[in-house]
KOLPALUM-996454 format. One record per residue (C-alpha): residue in one letter; x, y, z. Coordinates in steps of 0.02 Angstrom, whole numbers, plus 50000, padded with zeros to 5 digits. Layout:
BEGIN
AXYZ...
END
This chain:
BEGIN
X510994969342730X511164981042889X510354997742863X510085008442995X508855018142930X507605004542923X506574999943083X507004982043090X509054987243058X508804978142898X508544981342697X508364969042556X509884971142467X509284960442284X508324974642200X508514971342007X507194986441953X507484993641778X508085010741783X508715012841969X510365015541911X510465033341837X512075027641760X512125020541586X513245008241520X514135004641715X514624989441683X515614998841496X514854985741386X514374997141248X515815003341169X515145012640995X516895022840988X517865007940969X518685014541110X520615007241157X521455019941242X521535039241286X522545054241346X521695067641284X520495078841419X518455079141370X518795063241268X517425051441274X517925032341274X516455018641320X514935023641304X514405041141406X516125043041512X517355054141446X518885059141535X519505073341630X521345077241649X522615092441669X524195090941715X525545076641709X524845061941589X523315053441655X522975038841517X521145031041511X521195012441441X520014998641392X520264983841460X519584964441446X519284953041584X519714935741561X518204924541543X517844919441729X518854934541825X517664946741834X517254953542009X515304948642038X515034930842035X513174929041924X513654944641812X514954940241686X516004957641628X516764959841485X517774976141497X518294988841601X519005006441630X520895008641689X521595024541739X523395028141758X523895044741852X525705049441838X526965067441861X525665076941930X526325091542021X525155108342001X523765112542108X522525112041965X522815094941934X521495080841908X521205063141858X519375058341828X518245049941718X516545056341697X514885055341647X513385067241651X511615060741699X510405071241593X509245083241705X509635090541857X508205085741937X508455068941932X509015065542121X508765083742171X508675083342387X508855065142422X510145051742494X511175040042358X512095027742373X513635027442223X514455011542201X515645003342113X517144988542119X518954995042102X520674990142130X522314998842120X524064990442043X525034995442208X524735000242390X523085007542474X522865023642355X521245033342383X519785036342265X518065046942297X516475050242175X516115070542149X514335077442102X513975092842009X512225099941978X512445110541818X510805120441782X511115122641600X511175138141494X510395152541586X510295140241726X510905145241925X512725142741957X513415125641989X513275117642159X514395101442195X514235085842333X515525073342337X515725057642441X517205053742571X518795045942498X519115028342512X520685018142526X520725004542392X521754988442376X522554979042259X520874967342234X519334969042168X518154974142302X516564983642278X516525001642372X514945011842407X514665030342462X513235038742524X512985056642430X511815070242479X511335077742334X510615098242361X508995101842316X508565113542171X507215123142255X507455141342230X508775136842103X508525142641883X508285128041778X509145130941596X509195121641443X510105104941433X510565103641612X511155089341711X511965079241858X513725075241835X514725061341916X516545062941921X517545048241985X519425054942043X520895045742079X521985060942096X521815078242116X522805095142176X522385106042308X520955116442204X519935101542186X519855099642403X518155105342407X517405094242263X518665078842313X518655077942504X520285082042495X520925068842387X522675073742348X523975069842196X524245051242156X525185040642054X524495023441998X523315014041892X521525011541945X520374997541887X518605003141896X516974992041859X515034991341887X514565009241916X512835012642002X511985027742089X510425024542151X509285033742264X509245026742463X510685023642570X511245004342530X512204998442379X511034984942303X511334973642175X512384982642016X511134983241847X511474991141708X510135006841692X508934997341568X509344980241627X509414973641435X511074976041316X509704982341169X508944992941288X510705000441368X511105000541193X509675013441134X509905022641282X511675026541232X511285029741059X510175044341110X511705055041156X512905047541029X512485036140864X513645027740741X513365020740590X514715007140507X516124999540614X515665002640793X516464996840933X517474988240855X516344975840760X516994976640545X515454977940435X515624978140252X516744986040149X515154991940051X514174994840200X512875007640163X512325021140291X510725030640209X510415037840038X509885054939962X510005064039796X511355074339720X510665092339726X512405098239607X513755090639525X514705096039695X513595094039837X512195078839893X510795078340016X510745064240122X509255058240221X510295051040381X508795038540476X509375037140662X508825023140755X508195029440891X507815048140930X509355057041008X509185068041151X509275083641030X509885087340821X511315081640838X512615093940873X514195088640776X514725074840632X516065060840633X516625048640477X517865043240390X518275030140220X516395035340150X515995039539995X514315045839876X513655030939756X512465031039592X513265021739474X515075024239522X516005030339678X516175050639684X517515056739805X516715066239936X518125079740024X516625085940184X515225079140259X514205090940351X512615093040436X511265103840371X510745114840489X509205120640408X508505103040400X509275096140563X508235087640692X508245071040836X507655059440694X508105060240532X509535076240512X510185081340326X511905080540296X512835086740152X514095077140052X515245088639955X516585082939817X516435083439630X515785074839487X514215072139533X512605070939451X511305085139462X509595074339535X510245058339527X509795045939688X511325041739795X512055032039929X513095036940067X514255021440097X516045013640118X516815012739980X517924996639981X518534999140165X517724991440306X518185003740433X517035015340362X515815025740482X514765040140501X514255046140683X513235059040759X513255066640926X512075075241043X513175070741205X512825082141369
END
């Protein structure tokens, strides 16, 4: 491809190497949530994005290409992200999805390239990638970047955008800081600075294949790992569910990890993650489990222990009644196959 910063004017466009892109799961493959559809702001949907929206309804979606329409001929899709912006009126306003890279280092004081293929339902609306360097707590204050607004048509074309990203020299470094990528298809007037002056707008975007990678072309879209198991792991290490996930039924018995009753009201479960998350996990999700020995006992909170909480295996508490002082347990469904537990460490 034509890059001018190379001495012969060109650049080898077909780099496949493993971990270029610092985004995981572009291409929204891994969908652990289950996720169908959104409207709430700082909810996450496929794997790592979450949304960010004030003002007006901005509704985030999952959607399915049909076998064959994807946009890049040799990498089959299978889902995608749609946005729809509408009634937005208030300078504060914002439609975005975003996701934040861990470490703020990580492309600290060079070119990148962002990339990504995108179409709108109607006319030529714009849409423009936002950085944000956020040094963590007790960190420097944040510093932002964003690329230049493009117009975007009613087909699936693939848009790049170069991105100078500040350097951190000089700057605090906190605890759990990060890069942030926002990608906006509308926003009001107090967003000019971080959106290039992107504006209000009402449509629906279709988004696909997100890469940033360091240089100043957009070569070929991988997935951060390059592997579904590996993208896979690499997710779980910020977010882990155990049962029905994303949208796969497992059975109505399925069993999540075991423990011991401590009382005849609360039981210790030893929760075995997969893979070690990014921190102890930081908050608790479930629902249709119950505690097993030789019969079901009704469990009304699970909880995590906080005394014995860690990346690898963290405690959680059951608590109900009727249970049996020392007796081994299960945590499991309990005749319901959209049972679950899952535990988050997100950014």
């Amino acid at each position: 491809v034509a890059d001018s910063a190379q001495s012969t004017g060109l650049a080898w466009a077909g780099n496949y190497a493993a971990g270029k892109n610092k985004i995981l799961n572009g291409d929204f493959n891994i969908n652990q949530r289950a996720f169908t559809s959104t409207t709430t702001n700082g909810a996450f949907g496929f794997d790592r994005f979450f949304l960010q929206a004030s003002d007006g309804t901005t509704t985030w979606t999952a959607q399915t290409f049909t076998p064959g329409a994807a946009p890049v001929a040799g990498y089959e899709g299978t889902n995608y992200s749609r946005i729809v912006s509408t009634g937005q009126t208030l300078s504060s306003a914002q439609s975005r999805i975003r996701q934040n890279i861990e470490e703020v280092r990580t492309f600290a004081g060079q070119t990148i390239t962002v990339s990504f293929w995108a179409k709108a339902a109607t006319g030529t609306p714009n849409i423009v990638p936002s950085f944000a360097q956020v040094f963590g707590s007790g960190g420097s204050a944040n510093v932002f970047a964003a690329g230049t607004k493009q117009a975007i048509t009613t087909s699936w074309v693939r848009y790049s955008f170069t991105v100078s990203i500040p350097s951190v020299s000089g700057k605090t470094i906190g605890t759990s800081s990060y890069l942030s990528l926002s990608l906006y298809v509308s926003a009001g007037t107090d967003q000019n600075a971080v959106t290039d002056s992107l504006g209000i707008q009402s449509n629906t975007f279709d988004i696909w294949g997100v890469q940033a990678e360091s240089g100043s072309v957009a070569t070929a879209f991988q997935t951060a790992t390059g592997t579904i198991q590996g993208e896979t792991s690499a997710c779980q290490r910020y977010y882990f569910r155990s049962g029905a996930s994303g949208g796969v039924v497992t059975s109505a018995y399925n069993l999540h990890a075991i423990g011991y009753q401590e009382s005849t009201t609360v039981a210790a479960i030893a929760f075995k993650l997969p893979i070690t998350m990014r921190i102890a996990p930081t908050a608790i999700e479930y629902a249709n489990v119950d505690i097993y020995d030789s019969s079901p006992r009704s469990i009304s909170a699970l909880t995590i222990n906080s005394s014995y909480n860690n990346p690898n295996i963290p405690q959680l508490l059951a608590t109900g009644t009727g249970m049996v002082q020392y007796r081994p347990c299960s945590l499991i469904n309990w005749n319901n196959t959209g049972g679950y537990v899952a535990l988050t460490a997100e950014l």
